[in-house]
C-alpha positions as CSV (number, residue, x, y, z in Angstrom):
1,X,0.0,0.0,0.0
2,X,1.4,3.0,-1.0
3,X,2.1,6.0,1.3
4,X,-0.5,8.4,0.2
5,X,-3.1,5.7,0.6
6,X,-2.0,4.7,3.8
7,X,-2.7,9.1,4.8
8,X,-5.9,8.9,3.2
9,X,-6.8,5.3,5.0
10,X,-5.9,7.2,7.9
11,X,-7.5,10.4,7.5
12,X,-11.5,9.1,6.2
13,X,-11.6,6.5,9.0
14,X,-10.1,8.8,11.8
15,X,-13.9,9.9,12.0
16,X,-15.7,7.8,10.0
17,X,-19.5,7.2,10.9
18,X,-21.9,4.8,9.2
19,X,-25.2,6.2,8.9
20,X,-28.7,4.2,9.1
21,X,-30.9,2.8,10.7
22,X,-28.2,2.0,13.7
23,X,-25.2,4.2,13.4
24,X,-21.3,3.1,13.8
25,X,-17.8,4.7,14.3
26,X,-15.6,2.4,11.9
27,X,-12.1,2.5,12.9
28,X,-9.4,1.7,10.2
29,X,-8.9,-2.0,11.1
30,X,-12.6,-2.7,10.4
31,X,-13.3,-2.3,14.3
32,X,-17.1,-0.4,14.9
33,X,-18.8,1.0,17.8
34,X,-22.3,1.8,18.2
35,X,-23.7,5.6,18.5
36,X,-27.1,6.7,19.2
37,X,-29.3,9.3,17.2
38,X,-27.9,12.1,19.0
39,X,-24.6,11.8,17.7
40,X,-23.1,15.2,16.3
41,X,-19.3,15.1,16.7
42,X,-17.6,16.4,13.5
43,X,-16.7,13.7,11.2
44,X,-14.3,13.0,8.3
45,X,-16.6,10.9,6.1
46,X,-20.1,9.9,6.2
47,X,-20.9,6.5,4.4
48,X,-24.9,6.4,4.0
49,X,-26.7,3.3,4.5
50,X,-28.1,1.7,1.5
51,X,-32.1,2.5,2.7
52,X,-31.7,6.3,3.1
53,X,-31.1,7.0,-0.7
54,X,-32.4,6.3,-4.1
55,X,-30.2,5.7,-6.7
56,X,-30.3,5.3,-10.2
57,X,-28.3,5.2,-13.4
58,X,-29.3,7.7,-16.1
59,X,-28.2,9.3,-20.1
60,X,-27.7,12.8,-20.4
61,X,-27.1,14.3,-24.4
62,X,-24.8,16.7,-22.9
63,X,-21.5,16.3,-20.9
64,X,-21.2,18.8,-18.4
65,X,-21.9,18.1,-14.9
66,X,-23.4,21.7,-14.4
67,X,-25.9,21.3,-17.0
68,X,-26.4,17.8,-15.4
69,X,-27.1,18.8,-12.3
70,X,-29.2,21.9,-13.4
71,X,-31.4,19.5,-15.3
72,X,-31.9,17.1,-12.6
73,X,-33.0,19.9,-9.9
74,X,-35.0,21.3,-12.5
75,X,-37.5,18.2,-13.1
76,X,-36.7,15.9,-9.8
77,X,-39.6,14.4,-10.1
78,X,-38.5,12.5,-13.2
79,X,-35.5,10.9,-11.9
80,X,-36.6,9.6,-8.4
81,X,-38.8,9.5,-6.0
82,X,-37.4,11.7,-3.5
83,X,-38.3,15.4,-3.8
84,X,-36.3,17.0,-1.8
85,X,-33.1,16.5,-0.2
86,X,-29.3,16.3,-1.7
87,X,-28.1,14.7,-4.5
88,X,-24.4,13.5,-5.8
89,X,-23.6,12.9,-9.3
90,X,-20.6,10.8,-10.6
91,X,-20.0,10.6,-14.3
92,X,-19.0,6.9,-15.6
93,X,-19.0,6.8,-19.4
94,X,-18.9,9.7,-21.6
95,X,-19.5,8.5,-25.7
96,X,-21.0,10.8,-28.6
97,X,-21.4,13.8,-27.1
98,X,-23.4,12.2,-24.3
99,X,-22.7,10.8,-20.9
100,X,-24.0,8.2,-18.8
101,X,-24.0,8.9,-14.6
102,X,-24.8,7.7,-11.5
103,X,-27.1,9.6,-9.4
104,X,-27.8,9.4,-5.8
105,X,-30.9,10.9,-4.3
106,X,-30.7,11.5,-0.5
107,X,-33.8,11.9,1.6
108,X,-34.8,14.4,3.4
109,X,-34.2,13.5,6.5
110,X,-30.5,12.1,6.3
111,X,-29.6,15.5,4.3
112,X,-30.7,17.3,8.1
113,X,-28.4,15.1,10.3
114,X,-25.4,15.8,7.5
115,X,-25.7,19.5,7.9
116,X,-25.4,19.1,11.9
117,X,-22.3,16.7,11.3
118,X,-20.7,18.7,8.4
119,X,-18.8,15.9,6.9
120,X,-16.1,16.4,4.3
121,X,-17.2,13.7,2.3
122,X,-20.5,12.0,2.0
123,X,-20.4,8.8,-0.2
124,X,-23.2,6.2,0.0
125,X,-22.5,2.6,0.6
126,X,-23.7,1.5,-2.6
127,X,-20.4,3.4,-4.1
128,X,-17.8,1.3,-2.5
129,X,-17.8,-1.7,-4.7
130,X,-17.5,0.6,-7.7
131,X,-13.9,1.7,-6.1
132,X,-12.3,-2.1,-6.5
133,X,-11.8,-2.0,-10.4
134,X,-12.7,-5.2,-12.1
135,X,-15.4,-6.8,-14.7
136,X,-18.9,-6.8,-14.1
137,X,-19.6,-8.5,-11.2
138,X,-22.8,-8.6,-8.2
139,X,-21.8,-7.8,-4.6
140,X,-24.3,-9.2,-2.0
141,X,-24.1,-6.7,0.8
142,X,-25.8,-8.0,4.3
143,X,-28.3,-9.2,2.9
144,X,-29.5,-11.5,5.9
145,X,-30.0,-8.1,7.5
146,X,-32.7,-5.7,7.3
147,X,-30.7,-3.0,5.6
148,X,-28.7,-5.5,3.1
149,X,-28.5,-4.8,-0.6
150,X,-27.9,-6.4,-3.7
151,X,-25.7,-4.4,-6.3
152,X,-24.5,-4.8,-9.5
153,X,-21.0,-3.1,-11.1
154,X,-20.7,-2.8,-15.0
155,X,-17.4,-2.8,-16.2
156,X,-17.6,1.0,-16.9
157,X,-18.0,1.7,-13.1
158,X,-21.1,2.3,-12.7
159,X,-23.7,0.7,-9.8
160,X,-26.9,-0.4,-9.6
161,X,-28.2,-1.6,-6.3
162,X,-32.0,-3.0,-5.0
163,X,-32.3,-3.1,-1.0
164,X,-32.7,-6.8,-0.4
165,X,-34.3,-8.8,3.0
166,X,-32.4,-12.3,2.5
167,X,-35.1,-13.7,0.4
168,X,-34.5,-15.4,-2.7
169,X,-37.1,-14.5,-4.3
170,X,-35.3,-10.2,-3.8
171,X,-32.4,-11.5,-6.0
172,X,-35.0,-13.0,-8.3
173,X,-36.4,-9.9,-8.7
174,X,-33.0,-8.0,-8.7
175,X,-32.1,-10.3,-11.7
176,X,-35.1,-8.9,-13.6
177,X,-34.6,-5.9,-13.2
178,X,-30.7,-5.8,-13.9
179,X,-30.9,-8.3,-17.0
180,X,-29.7,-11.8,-17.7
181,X,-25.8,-10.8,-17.5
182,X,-26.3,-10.9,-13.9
183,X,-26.4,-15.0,-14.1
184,X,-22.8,-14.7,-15.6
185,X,-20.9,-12.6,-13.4
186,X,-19.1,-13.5,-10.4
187,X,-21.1,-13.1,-6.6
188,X,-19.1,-11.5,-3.8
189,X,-20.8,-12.1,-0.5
190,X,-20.2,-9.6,2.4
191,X,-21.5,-10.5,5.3
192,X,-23.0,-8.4,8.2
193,X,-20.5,-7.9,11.4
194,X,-16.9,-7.3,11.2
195,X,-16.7,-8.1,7.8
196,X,-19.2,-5.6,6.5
197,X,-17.5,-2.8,8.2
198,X,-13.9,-3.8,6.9
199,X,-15.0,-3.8,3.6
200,X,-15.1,0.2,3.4
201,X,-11.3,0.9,4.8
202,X,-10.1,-1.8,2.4
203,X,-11.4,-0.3,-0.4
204,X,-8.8,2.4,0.0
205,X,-6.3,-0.1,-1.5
206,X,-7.9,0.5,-4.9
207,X,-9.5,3.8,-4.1
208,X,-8.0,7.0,-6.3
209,X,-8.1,10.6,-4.6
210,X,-10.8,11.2,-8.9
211,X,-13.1,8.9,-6.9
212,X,-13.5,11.1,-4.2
213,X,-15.1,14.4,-6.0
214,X,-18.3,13.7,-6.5
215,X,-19.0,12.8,-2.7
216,X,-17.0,16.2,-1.4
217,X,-19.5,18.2,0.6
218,X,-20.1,21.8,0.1
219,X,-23.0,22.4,2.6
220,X,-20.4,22.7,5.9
221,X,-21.0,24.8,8.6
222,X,-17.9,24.5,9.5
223,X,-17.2,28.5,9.3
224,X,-20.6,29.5,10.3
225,X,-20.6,29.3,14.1
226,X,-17.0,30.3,14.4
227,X,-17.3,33.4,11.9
228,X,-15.3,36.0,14.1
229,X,-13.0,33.6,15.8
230,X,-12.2,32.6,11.9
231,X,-12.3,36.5,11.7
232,X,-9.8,36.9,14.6
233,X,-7.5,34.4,13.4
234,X,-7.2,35.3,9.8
235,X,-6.4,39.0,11.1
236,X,-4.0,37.6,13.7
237,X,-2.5,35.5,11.1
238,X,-2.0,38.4,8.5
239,X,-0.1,40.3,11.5
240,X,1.8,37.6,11.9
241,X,2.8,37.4,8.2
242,X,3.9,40.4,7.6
243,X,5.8,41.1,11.1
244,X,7.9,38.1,9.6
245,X,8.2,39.8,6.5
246,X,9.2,43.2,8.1
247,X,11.7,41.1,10.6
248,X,13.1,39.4,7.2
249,X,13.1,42.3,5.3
250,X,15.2,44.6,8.3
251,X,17.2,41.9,10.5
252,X,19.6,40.4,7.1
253,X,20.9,44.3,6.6
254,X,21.5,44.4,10.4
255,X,23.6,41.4,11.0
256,X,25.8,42.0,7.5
257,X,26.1,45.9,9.2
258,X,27.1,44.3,12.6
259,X,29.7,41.6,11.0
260,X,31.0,44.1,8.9
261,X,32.0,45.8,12.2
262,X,33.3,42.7,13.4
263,X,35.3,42.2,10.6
264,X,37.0,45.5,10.3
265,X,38.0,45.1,14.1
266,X,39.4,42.0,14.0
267,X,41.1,42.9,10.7
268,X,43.0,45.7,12.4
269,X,44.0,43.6,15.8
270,X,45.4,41.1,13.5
271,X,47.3,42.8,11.1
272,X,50.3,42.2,12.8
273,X,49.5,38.5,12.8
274,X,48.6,38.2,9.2
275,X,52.1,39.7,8.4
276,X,54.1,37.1,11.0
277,X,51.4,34.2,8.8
278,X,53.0,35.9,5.3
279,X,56.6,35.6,6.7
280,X,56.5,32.3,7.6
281,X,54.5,31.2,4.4
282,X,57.5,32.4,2.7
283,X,60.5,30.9,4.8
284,X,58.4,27.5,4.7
285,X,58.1,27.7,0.8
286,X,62.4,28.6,1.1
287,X,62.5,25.6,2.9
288,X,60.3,23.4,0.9
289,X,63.0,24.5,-2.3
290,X,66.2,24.1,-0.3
291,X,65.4,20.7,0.6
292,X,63.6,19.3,-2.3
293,X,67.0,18.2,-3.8
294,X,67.9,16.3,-0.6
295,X,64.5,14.5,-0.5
296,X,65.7,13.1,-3.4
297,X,68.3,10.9,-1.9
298,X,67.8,9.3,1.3
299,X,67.1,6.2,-0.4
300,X,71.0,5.5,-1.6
301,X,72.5,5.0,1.9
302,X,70.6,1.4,2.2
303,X,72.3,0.7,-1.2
304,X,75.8,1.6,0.0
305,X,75.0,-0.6,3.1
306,X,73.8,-3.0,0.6
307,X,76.7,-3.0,-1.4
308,X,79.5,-2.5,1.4
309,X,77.3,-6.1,2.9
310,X,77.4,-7.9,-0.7
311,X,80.6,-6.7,-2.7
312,X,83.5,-9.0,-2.1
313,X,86.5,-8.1,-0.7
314,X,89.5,-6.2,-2.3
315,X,86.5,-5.0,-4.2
316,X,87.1,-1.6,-5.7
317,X,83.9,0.9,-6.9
318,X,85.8,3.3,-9.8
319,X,82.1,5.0,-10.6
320,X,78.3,4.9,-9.0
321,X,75.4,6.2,-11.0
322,X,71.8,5.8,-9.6
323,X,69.2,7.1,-11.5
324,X,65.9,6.4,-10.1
325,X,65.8,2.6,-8.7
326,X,68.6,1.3,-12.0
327,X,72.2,1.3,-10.4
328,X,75.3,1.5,-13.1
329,X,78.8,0.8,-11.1
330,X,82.4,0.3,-12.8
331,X,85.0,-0.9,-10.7
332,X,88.0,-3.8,-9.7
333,X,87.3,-7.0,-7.9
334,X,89.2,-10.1,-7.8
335,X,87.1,-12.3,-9.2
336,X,84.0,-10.5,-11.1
337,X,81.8,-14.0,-11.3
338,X,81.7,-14.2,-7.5
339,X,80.6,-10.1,-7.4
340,X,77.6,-11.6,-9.5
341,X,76.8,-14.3,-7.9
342,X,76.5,-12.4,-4.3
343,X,74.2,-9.3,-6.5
344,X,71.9,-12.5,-7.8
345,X,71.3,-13.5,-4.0
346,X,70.6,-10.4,-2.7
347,X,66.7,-10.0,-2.3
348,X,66.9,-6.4,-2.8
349,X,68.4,-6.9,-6.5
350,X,67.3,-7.7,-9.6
351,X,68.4,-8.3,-13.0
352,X,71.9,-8.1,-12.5
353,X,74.2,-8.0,-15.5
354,X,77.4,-6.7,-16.8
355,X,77.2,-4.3,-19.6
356,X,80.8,-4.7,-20.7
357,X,83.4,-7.4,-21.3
358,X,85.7,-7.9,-18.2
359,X,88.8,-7.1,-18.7
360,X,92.2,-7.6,-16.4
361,X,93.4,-5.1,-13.9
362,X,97.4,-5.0,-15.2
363,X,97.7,-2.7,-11.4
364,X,95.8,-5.3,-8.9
365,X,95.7,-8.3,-11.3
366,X,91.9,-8.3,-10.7
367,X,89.4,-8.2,-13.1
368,X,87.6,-4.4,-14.3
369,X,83.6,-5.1,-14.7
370,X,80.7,-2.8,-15.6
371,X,77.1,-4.0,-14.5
372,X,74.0,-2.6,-13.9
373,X,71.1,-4.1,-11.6
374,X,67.7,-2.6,-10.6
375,X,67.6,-1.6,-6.5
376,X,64.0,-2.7,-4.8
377,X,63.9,0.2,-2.1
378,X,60.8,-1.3,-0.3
C-alpha cells in the first residue's frame, strides 16, 4: 500500500460514521462501535446506508456536470422518487457527445443530520464496490440483515443496487430488473459484522483521490458558528505574516552591518599577525626549495649498506650512477663471477648483468667489470 493511501486510510476512517438505521464509528482495522441518534461530533466521512437513498443510473445528451445537475433539480420528479433533499452525481461513461452517470438521491431526513455533522465527504454505501476496479460482477451486501443490498458493477464503473431482505425470491427480482448478464458474473458475499464494516477501509487499496469528488461536501457549517473567531485568526495571522516579512526584510541588513563591524575590528588587531602568517609562508616555501633536492636521496645509503654487505673483498667501486631505482657501477674486484653471484642473491636486486666485457686489472691483477642491476627500495 502506497504511502499516500496509507494518509488517506488514515484520514476518512479517523472519524468515520456509518449512517442508518443503527449508526457506527468504523475505525481503520474494520473495528465499529455503536452511537445513538444524538450523535453530532464532526466527522471526516459519512458512508450512507443503503435505505436512506435512491439511486439510479441515467443518459444525459450533454456532458457537463453543471448542466447535469441543473437538469436534474429542474424536473426531480422524473428521476426519483425523493423530492427534496441532496443529490451526488458521478459521471461513468462519456461517448457521442453524451454521458452516462450515476445519481444518488438522499432523503430528506438524512440530508438534516449531514448538515449538523458537516462531513467532508459524503459517499453512499452502494459506491464502495464501484472503487475495486474489475469486470462486471454482483456484490451481495448484508443481505441477511434488514438493511442489506444487492448491487451490480458494470465494467464501466457504474452501480446499480436493490435493498434486499435475504429472500431469494429479492435476487429474483434484482435479476429482472438488472438483465440476464447478472447469471454470468461473479457473486461476492459480504457478510453483516466485522466483515461488513472492513470492507469500506479496504477499499482504500484500490481507491483514487478522482473517486473522491463527486462525494465532497459543500454544505459545511464548519465556518458558520466560528465566523469571528475565523475573523480573529485570519487578522491575527495576516499580522503575523507580515511582522515576519518586516523582521526578514530589516534583520539580514543588520547582521551584514554588525559583521562588517566585526570584521574590520578583528582585521585591524590582526594585522600584525597576518604579516608574521606571510613571513612564515615564505620561509616554509624557502624551505620546501632548499630541501627538495635532498629528499631526493635518502634512499642511496641502504644501497651503499647493501653494497658494502654484498661486494667481495678487495673490491674496488671506480664510478656509482643511480638514477631512479637502475644502479650502473664500474670498478675492480678479484674475481667479477663471485661479485655476481653475491648481487643474484641479494633479495633487494634484480636483473643483474654486466654491460661490458671484463677485462684484467694489469695494477691489482683483478678483473675491471661494468654491471648494472635494478635496486627494490621497499
Amino acid at each position: 500500500m502506497t504511502l499516500h493511501k496509507k494518509l488517506l486510510e488514515k484520514f476518512l476512517f479517523k472519524k468515520c460514521l456509518y449512517l442508518g438505521k443503527r449508526s457506527y464509528l468504523i475505525r481503520p482495522g474494520g473495528e465499529f462501535l455503536e452511537v445513538g441518534k444524538d450523535f453530532s461530533d464532526r466527522v471526516n466521512l459519512v458512508i450512507l446506508a443503503r435505505e436512506s437513498y435512491f439511486e439510479t443510473v441515467r443518459n444525459f445528451p450533454f456532458t457537463n456536470l453543471k448542466d447535469i445537475k441543473a437538469a436534474v433539480e429542474m424536473d426531480r420528479a422524473a428521476y426519483s422518487p425523493l423530492v427534496e433533499g441532496r443529490v451526488f452525481i458521478r459521471k461513468i461513461k462519456t461517448e457521442d457527445g453524451s454521458v452516462t452517470v450515476n445519481l444518488w438521491f438522499v432523503d430528506e431526513q438524512t440530508t438534516a443530520r449531514l448538515k449538523r455533522l458537516s462531513p467532508l465527504l459524503v459517499i453512499p454505501e452502494s459506491a464502495f464496490p464501484t472503487f475495486t476496479r474489475g469486470t462486471e460482477r454482483v456484490f451481495a451486501v448484508r443481505e441477511d440483515d434488514e438493511g442489506g443490498f444487492f448491487a451490480f458493477v458494470s465494467r464501466a464503473g457504474g452501480v446499480r443496487s436493490l435493498l434486499a431482505q435475504g429472500l431469494q425470491g429479492d435476487f429474483k427480482h434484482f435479476t429482472r430488473i438488472i438483465g440476464a448478464v447478472v447469471h454470468d458474473c461473479p457473486m461476492i458475499r459480504i457478510r453483516d459484522g466485522k466483515d461488513f464494516f472492513s470492507f469500506f477501509p479496504t477499499t482504500v487499496y484500490d481507491m483514487s483521490i478522482r473517486d473522491l469528488g463527486p462525494f465532497l461536501s459543500t454544505a459545511s457549517r464548519s465556518l458558520q458558528p466560528r465566523a469571528r473567531s475565523t475573523k480573529i485568526g485570519l487578522l491575527a495571522a495576516v499580522l503575523i505574516f507580515g511582522f515576519y516579512l518586516l523582521i526578514s526584510g530589516i534583520y539580514p541588513g543588520l547582521v551584514r552591518n554588525r559583521l562588517r563591524q566585526e570584521n574590520q575590528a578583528l582585521a585591524g588587531s590582526l594585522t600584525d599577525l597576518l604579516d608574521k602568517r606571510k613571513a612564515i609562508d615564505h620561509y616554509r616555501r624557502d624551505r620546501e626549495k632548499l630541501a627538495a633536492p635532498l629528499n631526493q636521496y635518502p634512499y642511496k645509503l641502504p644501497l651503499l649498506n647493501m653494497l658494502n654487505r654484498v661486494l667481495p673483498t678487495a673490491t674496488t667501486i671506480v664510478r656509482l650512477t643511480v638514477t631512479g631505482r637502475v644502479v650502473e657501477m664500474q670498478g675492480v674486484t678479484p674475481r667479477a663471477s663471485e661479485l655476481m653471484d653475491s648481487l643474484a642473491r641479494e633479495p633487494g636486486v634484480k636483473n643483474a648483468r654486466f654491460t661490458a666485457p671484463l677485462k684484467e686489472d694489469k695494477k691489482t691483477g683483478g678483473e675491471f667489470f661494468r654491471l648494472t642491476f635494478v635496486h627494490d627500495r621497499s
